[in-house]
DOZA-555062 format. One record per residue (C-alpha): y, x, z; residue in three letters. Coordinates in steps of 0.05 Angstrom, whole numbers, plus 5000, padded with zeros to 4 digits. Layout:
<sites>
> Y:X:Z:resn
> Y:X:Z:ala
...
</sites>
This chain:
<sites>
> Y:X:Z:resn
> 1595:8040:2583:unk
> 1548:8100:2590:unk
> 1586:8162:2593:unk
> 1559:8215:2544:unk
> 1523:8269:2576:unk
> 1561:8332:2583:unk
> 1527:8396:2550:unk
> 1506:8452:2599:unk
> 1554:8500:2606:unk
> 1525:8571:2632:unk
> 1598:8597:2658:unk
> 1599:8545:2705:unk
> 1526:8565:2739:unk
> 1530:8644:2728:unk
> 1563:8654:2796:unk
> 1513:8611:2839:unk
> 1455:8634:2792:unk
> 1466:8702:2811:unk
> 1491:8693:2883:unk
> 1428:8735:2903:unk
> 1428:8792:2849:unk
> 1492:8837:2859:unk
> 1470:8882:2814:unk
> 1462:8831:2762:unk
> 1527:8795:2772:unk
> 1564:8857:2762:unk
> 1530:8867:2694:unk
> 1542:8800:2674:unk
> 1613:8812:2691:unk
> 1612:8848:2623:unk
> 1583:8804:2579:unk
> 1605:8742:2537:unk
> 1561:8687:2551:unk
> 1570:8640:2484:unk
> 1542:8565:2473:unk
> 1497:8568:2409:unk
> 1448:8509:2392:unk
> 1423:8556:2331:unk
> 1392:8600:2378:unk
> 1322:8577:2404:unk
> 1326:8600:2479:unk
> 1381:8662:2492:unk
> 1388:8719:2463:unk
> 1438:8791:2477:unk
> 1470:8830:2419:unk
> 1532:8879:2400:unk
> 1587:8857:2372:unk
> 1641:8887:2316:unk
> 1689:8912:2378:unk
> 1627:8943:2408:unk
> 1621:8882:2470:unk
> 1559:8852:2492:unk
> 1548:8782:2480:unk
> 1496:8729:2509:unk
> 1481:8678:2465:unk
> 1445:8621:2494:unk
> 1416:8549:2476:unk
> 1447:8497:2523:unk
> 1397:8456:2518:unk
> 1340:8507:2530:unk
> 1370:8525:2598:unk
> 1384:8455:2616:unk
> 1307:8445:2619:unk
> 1289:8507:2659:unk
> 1295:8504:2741:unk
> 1347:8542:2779:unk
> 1302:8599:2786:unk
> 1277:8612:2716:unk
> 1350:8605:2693:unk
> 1364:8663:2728:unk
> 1306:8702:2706:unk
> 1321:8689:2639:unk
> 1396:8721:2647:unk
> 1369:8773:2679:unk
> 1316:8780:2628:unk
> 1371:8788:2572:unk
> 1403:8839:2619:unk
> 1351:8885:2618:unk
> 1344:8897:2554:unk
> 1414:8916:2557:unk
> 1393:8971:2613:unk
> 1332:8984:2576:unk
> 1360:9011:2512:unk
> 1332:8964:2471:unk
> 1396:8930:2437:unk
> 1439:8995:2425:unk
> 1389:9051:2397:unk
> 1319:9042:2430:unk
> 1270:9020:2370:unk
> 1208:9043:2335:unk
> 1200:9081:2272:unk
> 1179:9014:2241:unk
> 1241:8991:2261:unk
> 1249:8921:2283:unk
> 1186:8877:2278:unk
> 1161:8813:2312:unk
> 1101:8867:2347:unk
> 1170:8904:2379:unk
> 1199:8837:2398:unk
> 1141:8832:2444:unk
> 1130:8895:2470:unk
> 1199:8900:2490:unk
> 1191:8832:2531:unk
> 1126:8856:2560:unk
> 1166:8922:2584:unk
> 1212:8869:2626:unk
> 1179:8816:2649:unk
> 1140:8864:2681:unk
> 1195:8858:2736:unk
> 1208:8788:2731:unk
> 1129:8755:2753:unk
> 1148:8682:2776:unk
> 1221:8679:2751:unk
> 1212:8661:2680:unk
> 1178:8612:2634:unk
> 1100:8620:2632:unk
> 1097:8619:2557:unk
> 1133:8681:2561:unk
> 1101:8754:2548:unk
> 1069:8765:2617:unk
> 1031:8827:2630:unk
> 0966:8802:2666:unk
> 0980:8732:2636:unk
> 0951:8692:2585:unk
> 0934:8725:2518:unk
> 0960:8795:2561:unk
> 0913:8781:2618:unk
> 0883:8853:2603:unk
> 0955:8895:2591:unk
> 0973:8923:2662:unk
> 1044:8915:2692:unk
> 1097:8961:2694:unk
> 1095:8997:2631:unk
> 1146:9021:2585:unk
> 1158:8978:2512:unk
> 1135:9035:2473:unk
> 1066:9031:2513:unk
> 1057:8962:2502:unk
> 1072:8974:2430:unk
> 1015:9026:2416:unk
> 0966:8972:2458:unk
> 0984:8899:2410:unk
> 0945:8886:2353:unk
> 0969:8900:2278:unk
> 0998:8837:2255:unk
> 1046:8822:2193:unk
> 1120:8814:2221:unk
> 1124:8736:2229:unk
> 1051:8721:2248:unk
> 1018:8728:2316:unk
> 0944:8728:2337:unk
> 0911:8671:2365:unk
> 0932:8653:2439:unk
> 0981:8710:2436:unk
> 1054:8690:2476:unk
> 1118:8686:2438:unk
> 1183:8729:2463:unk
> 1220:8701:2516:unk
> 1280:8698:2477:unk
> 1310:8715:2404:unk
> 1322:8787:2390:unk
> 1349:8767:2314:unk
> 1408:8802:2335:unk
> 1387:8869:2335:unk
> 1361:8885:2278:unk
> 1415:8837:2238:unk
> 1470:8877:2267:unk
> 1441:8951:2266:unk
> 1458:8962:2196:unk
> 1525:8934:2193:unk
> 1554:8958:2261:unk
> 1600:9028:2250:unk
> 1564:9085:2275:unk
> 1621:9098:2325:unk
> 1618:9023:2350:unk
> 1547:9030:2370:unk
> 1567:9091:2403:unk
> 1624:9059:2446:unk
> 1572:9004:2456:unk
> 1524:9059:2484:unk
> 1576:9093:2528:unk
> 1606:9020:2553:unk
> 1533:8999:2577:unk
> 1532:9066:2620:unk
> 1597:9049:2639:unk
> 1572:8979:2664:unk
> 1505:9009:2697:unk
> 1551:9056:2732:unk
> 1594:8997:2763:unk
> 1535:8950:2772:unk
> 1500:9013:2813:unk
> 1565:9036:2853:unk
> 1572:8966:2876:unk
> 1500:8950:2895:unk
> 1497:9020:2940:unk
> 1562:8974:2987:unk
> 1505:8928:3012:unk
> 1434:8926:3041:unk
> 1418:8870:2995:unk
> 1465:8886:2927:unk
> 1401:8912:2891:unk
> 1372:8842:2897:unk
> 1302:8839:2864:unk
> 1314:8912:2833:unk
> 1249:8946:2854:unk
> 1259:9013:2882:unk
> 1225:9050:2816:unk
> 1279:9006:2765:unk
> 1332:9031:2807:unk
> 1309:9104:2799:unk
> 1301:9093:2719:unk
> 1366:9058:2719:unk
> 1398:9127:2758:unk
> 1363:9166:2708:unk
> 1397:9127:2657:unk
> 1464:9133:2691:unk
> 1470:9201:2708:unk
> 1439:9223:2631:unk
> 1463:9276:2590:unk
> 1525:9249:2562:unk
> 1558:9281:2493:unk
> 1633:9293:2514:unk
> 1655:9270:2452:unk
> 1622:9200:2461:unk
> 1659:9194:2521:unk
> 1734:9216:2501:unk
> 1721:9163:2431:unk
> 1703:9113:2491:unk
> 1762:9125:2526:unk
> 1807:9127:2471:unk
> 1775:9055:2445:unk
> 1780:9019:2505:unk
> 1858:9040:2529:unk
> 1875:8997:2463:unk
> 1916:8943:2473:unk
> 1927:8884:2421:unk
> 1983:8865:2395:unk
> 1986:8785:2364:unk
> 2027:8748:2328:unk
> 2029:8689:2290:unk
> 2018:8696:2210:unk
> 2009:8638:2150:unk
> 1961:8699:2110:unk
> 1904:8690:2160:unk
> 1867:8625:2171:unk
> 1866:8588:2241:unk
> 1796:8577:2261:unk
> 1809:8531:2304:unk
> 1860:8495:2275:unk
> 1853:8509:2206:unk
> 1911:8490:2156:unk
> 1952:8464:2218:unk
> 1971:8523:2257:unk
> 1983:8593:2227:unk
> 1933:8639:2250:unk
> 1936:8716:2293:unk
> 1944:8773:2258:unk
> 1917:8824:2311:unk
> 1942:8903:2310:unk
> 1901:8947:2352:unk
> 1934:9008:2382:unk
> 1917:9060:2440:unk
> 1978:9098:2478:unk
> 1942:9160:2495:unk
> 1971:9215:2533:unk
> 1933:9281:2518:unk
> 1959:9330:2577:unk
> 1935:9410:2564:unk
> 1931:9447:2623:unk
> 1967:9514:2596:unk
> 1957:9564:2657:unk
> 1919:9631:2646:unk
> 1855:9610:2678:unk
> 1843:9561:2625:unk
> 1796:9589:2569:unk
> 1818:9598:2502:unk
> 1741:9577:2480:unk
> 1756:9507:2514:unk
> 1819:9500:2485:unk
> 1792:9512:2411:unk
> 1733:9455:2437:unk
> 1773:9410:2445:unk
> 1828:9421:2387:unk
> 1765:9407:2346:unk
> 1749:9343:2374:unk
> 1818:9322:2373:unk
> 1825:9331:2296:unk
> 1765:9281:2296:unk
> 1794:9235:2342:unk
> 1867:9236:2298:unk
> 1826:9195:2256:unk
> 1833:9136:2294:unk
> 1884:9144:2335:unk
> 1954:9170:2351:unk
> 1959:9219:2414:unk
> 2028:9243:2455:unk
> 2010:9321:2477:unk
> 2034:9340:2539:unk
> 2035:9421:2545:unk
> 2030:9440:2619:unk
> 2034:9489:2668:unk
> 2070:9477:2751:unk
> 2115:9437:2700:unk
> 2133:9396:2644:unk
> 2175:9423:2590:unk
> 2195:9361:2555:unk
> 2214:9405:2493:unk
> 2154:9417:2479:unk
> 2109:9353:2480:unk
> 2102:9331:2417:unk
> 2065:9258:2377:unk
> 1993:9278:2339:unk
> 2001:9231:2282:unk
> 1943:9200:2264:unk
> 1909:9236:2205:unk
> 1942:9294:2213:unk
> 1898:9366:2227:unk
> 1927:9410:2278:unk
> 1905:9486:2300:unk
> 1898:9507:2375:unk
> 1956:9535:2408:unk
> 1971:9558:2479:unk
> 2050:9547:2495:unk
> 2053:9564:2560:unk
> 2023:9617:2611:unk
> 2047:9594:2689:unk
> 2010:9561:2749:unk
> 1985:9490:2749:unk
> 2010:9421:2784:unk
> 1982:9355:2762:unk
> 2034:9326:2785:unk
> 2076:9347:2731:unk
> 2044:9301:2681:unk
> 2020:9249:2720:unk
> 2099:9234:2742:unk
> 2116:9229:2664:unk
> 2059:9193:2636:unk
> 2072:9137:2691:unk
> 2144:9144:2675:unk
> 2133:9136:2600:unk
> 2079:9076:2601:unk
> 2024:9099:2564:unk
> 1956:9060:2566:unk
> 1913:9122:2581:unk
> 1913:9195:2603:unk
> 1856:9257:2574:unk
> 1877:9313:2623:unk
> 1842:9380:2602:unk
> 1839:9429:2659:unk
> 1805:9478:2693:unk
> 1822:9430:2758:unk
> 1853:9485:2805:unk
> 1902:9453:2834:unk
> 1913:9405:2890:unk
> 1899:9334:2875:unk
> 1957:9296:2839:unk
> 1992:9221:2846:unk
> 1948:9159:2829:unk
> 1961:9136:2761:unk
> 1987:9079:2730:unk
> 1936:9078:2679:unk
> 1868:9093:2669:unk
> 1858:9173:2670:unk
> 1797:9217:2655:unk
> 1786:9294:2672:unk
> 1753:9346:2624:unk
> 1732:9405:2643:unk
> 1681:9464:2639:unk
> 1616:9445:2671:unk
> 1620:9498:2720:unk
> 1697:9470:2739:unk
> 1669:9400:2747:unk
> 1609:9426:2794:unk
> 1667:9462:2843:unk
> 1726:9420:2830:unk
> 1788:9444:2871:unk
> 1795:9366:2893:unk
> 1755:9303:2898:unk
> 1770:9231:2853:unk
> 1728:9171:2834:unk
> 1766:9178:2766:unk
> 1708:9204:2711:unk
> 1706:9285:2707:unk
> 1677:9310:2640:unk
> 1648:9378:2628:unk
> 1654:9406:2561:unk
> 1595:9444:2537:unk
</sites>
């Protein structure tokens, strides 16, 4: 009896497809690569939590040869690096002339790893478009056309970029802006680990890599980055409920009900050298993030007065206010947030003092830019300055 033929599975082949593109592998790393026969090729988008996800056609990649499989991942990739799923798009907004300027823009770097009857600059109906330009280039140089039609000869997209423009308008504004700040976040892993090797850039060309620096080491809105924080040091909570529908046993097991809730430790460096200005800053920003989330305050100075801390309720509006006055040790709340198991830990601080324990959770530094330029002490863990 013929055994039925088992459908391609991309997690099985990501590793070995990749073997040769650190860079790449880290990104991927990040991403949720899901099975979907709706989908004509592959195709990246956000999702509700603010993740990446890969959706790909089995079948599609079963046909391609190792190579071109890997060019295609890596295709989808770089429109993650580019911009192009999170807030990169043209006053027109998104339109099938976009769809393949965008996949002109990348395959740019990818000559000889993907499909032919992809957009190839110097190729087929783009024979005349020259290589290495950026999407909104390509855009100004393709024909009008009505969205859904294409000129004679003219390539299709790679891939299916449906995901875009049918999520932009429902995502929360402040999804898309974890999304934004989580990409960085992978770019800046993906980078960090390709710098450990001669080969971990891969295929990167040395003028991606400066564009994906550039990227990297942006301007960044401080306030981006603490909501970032604060959303991904949630944890979630499940438990077992007859209200909500199984999906995948519907009607036979009882569903999860799933509670989302972040542990934050907000410690406020209290010593005289820290500015009033910063601490009104960030009291502002706080009130915006009670919104979402409950915060423990930590008031300190060389110590911790334990009288003192106190729980920002969520939706409640608090005013600035300096409690203490002394000298400043990390330590002091570093030892009681690892003590007290919270799930992450805002320090604000001018960062004079000598460098502290390692945490038990994931910690982040804000500071004034000109304190983060001549920090007192050197850590891998992110420094913020707040303009």
């Amino acid at each position: 009896m013929t055994k039925p033929a088992v459908e391609f599975d991309l997690q099985k082949y990501i590793v070995k497809l990749l073997q040769n593109e650190p860079f790449f592998a880290t990104i991927s790393r990040h991403v949720e690569k899901m099975a979907d026969k709706n989908c004509p090729t592959a195709g990246v988008r956000i999702n509700g939590d603010g993740h990446f996800e890969m959706r790909y056609n089995p079948e599609f990649f079963e046909k391609l040869p190792m190579e071109q499989r890997a060019g295609v991942i890596m295709h989808e990739f770089y429109h993650l690096i580019f911009g192009h799923v999170t807030d990169r798009l043209p006053d027109e907004g998104m339109t099938k002339k976009w769809n393949i300027a965008t996949d002109l823009a990348i395959n740019s770097h990818l000559i000889g790893k993907i499909p032919e009857s992809g957009c190839i600059p110097g190729y087929g109906f783009f024979k005349d478009y020259p290589v290495g330009e950026a999407a909104e280039k390509y855009f100004a140089m393709l024909p009008e056309q009505k969205d859904g039609q294409k000129g004679e000869g003219q390539g299709d997209p790679l891939d299916d970029h449906s995901g875009w423009g049918d999520n932009a308008d429902k995502l929360d504004p402040t999804v898309r802006e974890i999304a934004k700040q989580r990409l960085r976040e992978m770019m800046r892993e993906a980078a960090n680990d390709a710098s450990k090797s001669s080969n971990g850039w891969g295929t990167v060309s040395a003028e991606m890599r400066k564009e994906i620096m550039k990227r990297i080491n942006g301007t960044v809105d401080w306030r981006n980055v603490l909501r970032y924080f604060i959303k991904t040091s949630q944890r979630a909570d499940k438990h077992s409920t007859v209200k909500k529908l199984n999906k995948r046993f519907p009607y036979i097991h009882a569903g999860k009900k799933v509670n989302r809730h972040a542990k934050i430790a907000i410690s406020i460096d209290q010593s005289g050298s820290v500015g009033d200005e910063m601490l009104e800053k960030f009291f502002a920003e706080l009130n915006n993030l009670a919104k979402i989330a409950t915060f423990t305050v930590i008031p300190f100075d060389c110590e911790v007065d334990e009288k003192l801390i106190y729980v920002w309720k969520k939706g409640k509006h608090k005013s600035t206010e300096r409690v203490k006055h002394g000298g400043t040790d990390f330590n002091a709340p570093t030892d009681y947030v690892n003590k007290h198991g919270f799930d992450g830990h805002i320090v604000l601080t001018d960062m004079y003092a000598p460098k502290p324990n390692a945490s038990n959770c994931q910690r982040m530094w804000m500071t004034t830019p000109e304190c983060a330029d001549n920090p007192y002490f050197q850590t891998n863990e992110r420094v913020i300055p707040v303009k």
